[in-house]
C-alpha positions as CSV (number, residue, x, y, z in Angstrom):
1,X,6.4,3.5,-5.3
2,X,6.1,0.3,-7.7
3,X,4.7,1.5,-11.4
4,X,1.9,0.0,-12.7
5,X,1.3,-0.5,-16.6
6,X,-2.1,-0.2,-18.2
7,X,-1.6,-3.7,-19.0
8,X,-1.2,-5.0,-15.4
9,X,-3.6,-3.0,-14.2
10,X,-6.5,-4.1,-16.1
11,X,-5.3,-7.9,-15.9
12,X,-5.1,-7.4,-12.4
13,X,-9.0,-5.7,-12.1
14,X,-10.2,-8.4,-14.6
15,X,-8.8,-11.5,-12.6
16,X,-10.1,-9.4,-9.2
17,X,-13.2,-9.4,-10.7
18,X,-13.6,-12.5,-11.6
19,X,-12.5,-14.4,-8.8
20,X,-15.0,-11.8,-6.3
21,X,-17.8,-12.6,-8.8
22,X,-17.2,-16.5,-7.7
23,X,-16.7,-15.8,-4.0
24,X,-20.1,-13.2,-4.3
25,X,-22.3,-15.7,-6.0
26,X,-21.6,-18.5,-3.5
27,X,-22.0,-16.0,-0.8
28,X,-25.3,-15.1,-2.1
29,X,-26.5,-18.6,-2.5
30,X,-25.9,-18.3,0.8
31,X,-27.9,-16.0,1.6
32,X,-25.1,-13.5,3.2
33,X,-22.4,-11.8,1.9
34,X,-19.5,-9.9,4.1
35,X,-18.4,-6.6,2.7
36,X,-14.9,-5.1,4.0
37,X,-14.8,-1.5,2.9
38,X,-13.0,1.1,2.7
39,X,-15.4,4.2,2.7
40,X,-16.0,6.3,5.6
41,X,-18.6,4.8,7.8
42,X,-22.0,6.7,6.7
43,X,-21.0,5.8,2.8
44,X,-20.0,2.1,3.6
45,X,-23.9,1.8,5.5
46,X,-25.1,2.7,2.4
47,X,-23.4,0.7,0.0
48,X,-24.4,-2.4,2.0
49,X,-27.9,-1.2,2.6
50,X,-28.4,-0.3,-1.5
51,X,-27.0,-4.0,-1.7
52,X,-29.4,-5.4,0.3
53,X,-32.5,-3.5,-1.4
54,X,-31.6,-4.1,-4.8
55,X,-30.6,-8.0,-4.2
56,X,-32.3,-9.3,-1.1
57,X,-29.2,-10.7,-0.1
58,X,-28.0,-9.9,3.6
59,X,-25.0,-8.1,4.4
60,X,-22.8,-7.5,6.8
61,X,-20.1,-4.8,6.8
62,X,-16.8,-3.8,8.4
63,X,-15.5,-0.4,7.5
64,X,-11.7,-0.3,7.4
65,X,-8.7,1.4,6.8
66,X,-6.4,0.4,3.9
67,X,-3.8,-1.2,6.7
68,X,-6.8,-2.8,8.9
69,X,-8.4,-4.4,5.6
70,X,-4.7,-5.4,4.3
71,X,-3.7,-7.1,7.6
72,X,-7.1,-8.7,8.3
73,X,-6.9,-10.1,5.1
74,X,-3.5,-11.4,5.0
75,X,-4.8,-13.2,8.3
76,X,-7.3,-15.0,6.7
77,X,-5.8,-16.2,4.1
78,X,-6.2,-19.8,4.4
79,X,-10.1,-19.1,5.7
80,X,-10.9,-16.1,3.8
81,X,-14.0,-14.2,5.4
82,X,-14.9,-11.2,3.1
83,X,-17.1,-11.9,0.1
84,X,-16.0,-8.3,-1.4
85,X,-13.2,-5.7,-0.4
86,X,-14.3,-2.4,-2.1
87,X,-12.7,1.2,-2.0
88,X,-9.0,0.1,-1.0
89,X,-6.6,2.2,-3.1
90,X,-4.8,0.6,-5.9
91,X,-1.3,1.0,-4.0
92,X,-2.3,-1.2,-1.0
93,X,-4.1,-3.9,-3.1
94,X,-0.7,-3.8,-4.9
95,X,0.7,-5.2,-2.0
96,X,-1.4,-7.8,-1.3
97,X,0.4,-9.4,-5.0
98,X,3.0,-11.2,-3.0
């Protein structure tokens, strides 16, 4: 398994951040925001439901697997869907690098 310094670990969550706070706040303009997460399906219901209370913004959520949300968002690469991607362990974000 690849190593990961503290160094490229935080650079890494800060430009993550970043760029899913620009994709978010256009998605909330919208109106609607897609959440792919990772959680098991009661806990990912009630992320996007505390979203939706404390915002007002609509969601809609897809609860995947590490491999489902890595391959579905290789695919849509060019027309990204997801607004956020939330409780995908660190390793198989790593991959999605290259």
């Amino acid at each position: 398994m690849a190593q990961v310094t503290r160094r490229q670990f935080t650079g890494m969550m800060l430009a993550g951040a970043g760029a899913a706070m620009l994709r978010v706040d256009r998605a909330a303009a919208a109106g609607k925001i897609t959440l792919y997460l990772g959680p098991p399906e009661k806990t990912s219901s009630a992320i996007a439901q505390g979203f939706e209370k404390k915002t007002g913004v609509k969601t809609t959520h897809l609860r995947l697997s590490a491999g489902e949300a890595i391959n579905r968002i290789r695919a849509e690469r060019n027309n990204p869907q997801a607004s956020v991607l939330y409780g995908i362990g660190l390793p198989s974000m790593l991959t999605l690098k290259a």
